[in-house]
C-alpha positions in Angstrom: 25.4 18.9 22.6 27.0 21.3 20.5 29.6 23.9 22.2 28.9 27.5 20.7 33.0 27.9 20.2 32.6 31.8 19.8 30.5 32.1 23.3 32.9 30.3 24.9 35.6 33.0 23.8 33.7 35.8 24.8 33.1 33.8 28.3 36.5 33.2 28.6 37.5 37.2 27.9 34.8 37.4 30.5 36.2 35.4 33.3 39.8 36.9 32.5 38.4 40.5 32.7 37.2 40.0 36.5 40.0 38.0 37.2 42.3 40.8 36.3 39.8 43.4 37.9 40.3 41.6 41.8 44.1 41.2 40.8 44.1 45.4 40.1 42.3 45.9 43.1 44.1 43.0 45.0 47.0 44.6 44.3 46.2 47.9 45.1 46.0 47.1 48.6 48.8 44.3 48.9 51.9 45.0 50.5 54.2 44.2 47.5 57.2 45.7 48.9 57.1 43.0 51.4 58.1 40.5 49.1 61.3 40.4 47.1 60.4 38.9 44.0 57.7 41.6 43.2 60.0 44.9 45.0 60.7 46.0 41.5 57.1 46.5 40.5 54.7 49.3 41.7 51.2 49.8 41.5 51.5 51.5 37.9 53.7 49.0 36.6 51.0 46.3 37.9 48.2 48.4 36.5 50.1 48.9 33.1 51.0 45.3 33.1 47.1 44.1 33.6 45.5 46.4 31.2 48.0 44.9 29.0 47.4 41.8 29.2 44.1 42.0 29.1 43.7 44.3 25.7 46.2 41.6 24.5 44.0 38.4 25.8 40.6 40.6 23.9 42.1 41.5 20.7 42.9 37.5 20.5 39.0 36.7 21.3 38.3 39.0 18.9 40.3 37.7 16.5 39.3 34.1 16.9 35.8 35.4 16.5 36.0 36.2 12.9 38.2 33.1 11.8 36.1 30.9 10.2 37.7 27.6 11.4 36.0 26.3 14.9 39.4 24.1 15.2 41.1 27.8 15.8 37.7 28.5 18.1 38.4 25.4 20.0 42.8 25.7 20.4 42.4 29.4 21.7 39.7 28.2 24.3 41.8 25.5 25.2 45.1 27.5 25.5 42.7 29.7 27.8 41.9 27.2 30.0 45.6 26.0 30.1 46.5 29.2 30.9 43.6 29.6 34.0 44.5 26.1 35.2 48.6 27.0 35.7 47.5 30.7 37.0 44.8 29.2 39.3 47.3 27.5 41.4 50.5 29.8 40.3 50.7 32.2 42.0 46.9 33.0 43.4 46.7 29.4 45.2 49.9 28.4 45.6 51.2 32.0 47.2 47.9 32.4 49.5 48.6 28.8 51.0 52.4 29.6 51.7 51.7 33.5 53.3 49.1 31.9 54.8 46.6 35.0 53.3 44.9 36.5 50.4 46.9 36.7 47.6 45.3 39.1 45.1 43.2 37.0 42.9 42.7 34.3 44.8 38.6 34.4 44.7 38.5 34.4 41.3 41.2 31.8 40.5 39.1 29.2 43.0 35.5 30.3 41.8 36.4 31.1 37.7 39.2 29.7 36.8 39.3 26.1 38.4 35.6 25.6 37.3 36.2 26.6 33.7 39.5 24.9 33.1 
């Protein structure tokens, strides 16, 4: 079977989008304060810092699209799904087992990122 290298981008910036989307929201109702290491953001730094990442993470996609090379195609997909793996369990996993709650992001991590890594 043949693996459409240029789908798979676009389903990765797919999965990353919603991902993103329940960590906005997530956040937007998590008591970061609470929690040392993330006192110095705020809910506009957080919603800066998403957006961010994620224009970065699309202009990527669509930069892979138009190389001609699959072997790019095939590294960026793979540095993707490096990149879910690690997240998936730090921090969403990892920081939901140890408060012993939610951690924003956690649904997606288990149900997106897990599965597609």
């Amino acid at each position: 079977m043949e693996i459409n290298y240029r789908k798979q981008l676009y389903l990765a910036g797919l999965i990353f989008t919603l991902h993103n989307v329940e960590e906005f929201i997530g956040f937007m109702h998590f008591n970061l304060a609470a929690f040392s290491f993330c006192s110095v953001l705020n809910r506009k730094g957080m919603l800066f810092a998403i957006v961010a990442i994620t224009l970065i993470a699309w202009s990527i996609i669509i930069w892979g699209h138009y190389k001609k090379t699959d072997s790019l195609k095939r590294n960026l997909i793979t540095t993707f799904s490096l990149i879910f793996l690690v997240n998936a369990f730090f921090p969403h996993i990892i920081m939901s087992i140890i408060l012993g709650m939610y951690f924003p992001a956690l649904i997606t991590s288990i149900t997106l990122y897990l599965p597609y890594s």
